[in-house]
N, C-alpha and C positions, 0 to 999 in steps of 0.2 A: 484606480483600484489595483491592487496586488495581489498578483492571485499566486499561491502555493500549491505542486503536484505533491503530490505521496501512489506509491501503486505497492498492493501486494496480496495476498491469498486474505488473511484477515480472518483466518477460518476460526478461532477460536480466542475472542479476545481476551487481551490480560491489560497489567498497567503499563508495561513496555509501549505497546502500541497507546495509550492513552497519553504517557509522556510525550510519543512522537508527536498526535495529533495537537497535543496544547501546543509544543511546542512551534510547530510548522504554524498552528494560528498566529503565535505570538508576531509570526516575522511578515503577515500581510493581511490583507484583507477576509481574502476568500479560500478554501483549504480544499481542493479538490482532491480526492480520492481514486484511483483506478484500484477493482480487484479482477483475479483470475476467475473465469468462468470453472462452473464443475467441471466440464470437459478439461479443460485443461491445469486447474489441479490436480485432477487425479492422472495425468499425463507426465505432469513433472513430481508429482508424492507418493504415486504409487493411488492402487484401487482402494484402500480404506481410509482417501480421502477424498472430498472434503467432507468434513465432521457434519459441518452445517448448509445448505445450498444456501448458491450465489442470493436468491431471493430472501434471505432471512440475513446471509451477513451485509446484504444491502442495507437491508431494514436497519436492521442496528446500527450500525455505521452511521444513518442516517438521521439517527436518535440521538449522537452523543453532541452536544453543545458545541464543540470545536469545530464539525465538518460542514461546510457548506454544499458540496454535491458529491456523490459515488457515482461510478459509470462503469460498466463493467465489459473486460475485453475475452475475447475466445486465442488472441496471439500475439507472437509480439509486430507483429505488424500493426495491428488492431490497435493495440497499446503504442504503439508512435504515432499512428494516426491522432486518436486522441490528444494525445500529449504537443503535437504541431497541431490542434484544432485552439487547443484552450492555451499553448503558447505561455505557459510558465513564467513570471518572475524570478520563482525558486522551485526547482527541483531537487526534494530531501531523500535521500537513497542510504538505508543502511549500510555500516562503515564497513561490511563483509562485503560490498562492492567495489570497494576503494580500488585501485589500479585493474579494474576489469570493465570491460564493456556493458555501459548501462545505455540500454533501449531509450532512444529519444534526448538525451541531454543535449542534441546537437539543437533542441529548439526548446531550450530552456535558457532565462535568461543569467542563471548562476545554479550550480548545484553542490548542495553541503551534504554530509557526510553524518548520518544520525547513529552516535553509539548506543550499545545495546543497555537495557536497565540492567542491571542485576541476573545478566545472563536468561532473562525471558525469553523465552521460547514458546510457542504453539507446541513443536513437535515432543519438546520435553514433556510438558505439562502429558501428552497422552501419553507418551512411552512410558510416565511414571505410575499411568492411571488403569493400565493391563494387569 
């Protein structure tokens, strides 16, 4: 079985993140999921976020056809842990990662590089909804 990581806030989906997720299904079996805990969204986005708690964008996430499990981390230790727990096949990391330190790749068995749709964004989508 092949299993696929993805990790990220997820706080307000769009079709960006729905590309990711077909995609990363397309290239294994199983498509595991990590997102940020509220505490720690609102650590790295600031206090008016996250939009939706961790319990509902679990839910959801957990609703859409391509994912097979969500887990949800409070750090990035938490978040490596997991990710050497379930030990990746492929770890898919948006391409604003590219030459930067990404959390856990060292127990991932390949990681690709996911560009962005049409410039989707979460953060857009609210800054343009004030």
């Amino acid at each position: 079985m092949k299993t696929i990581w993805t990790n990220g806030c997820f706080d307000i989906l769009h079709r960006g993140h729905i590309e990711l997720f077909k995609y990363a299904k397309s290239l294994g079996d199983r498509l595991v999921i990590g997102i940020d805990s509220d505490s720690k969204v609102k650590k790295d986005k600031g206090e008016s976020r996250p939009f939706n708690r961790s319990e509902d964008r679990k839910f959801i996430l957990e609703s859409i056809k391509y994912v097979d499990e969500v887990l949800v981390f409070n750090s990035a230790e938490q978040l490596e842990n997991l990710i050497k727990d379930n030990f990746p096949d492929i770890m898919i990391v948006g391409s604003d990662w590219r030459g930067k330190k990404v959390v856990g790749s060292e127990h991932a068995g390949e990681v690709l590089f996911f560009d962005r749709i049409d410039e989707y964004s979460t953060t857009k989508i609210l800054e343009n909804n004030k």
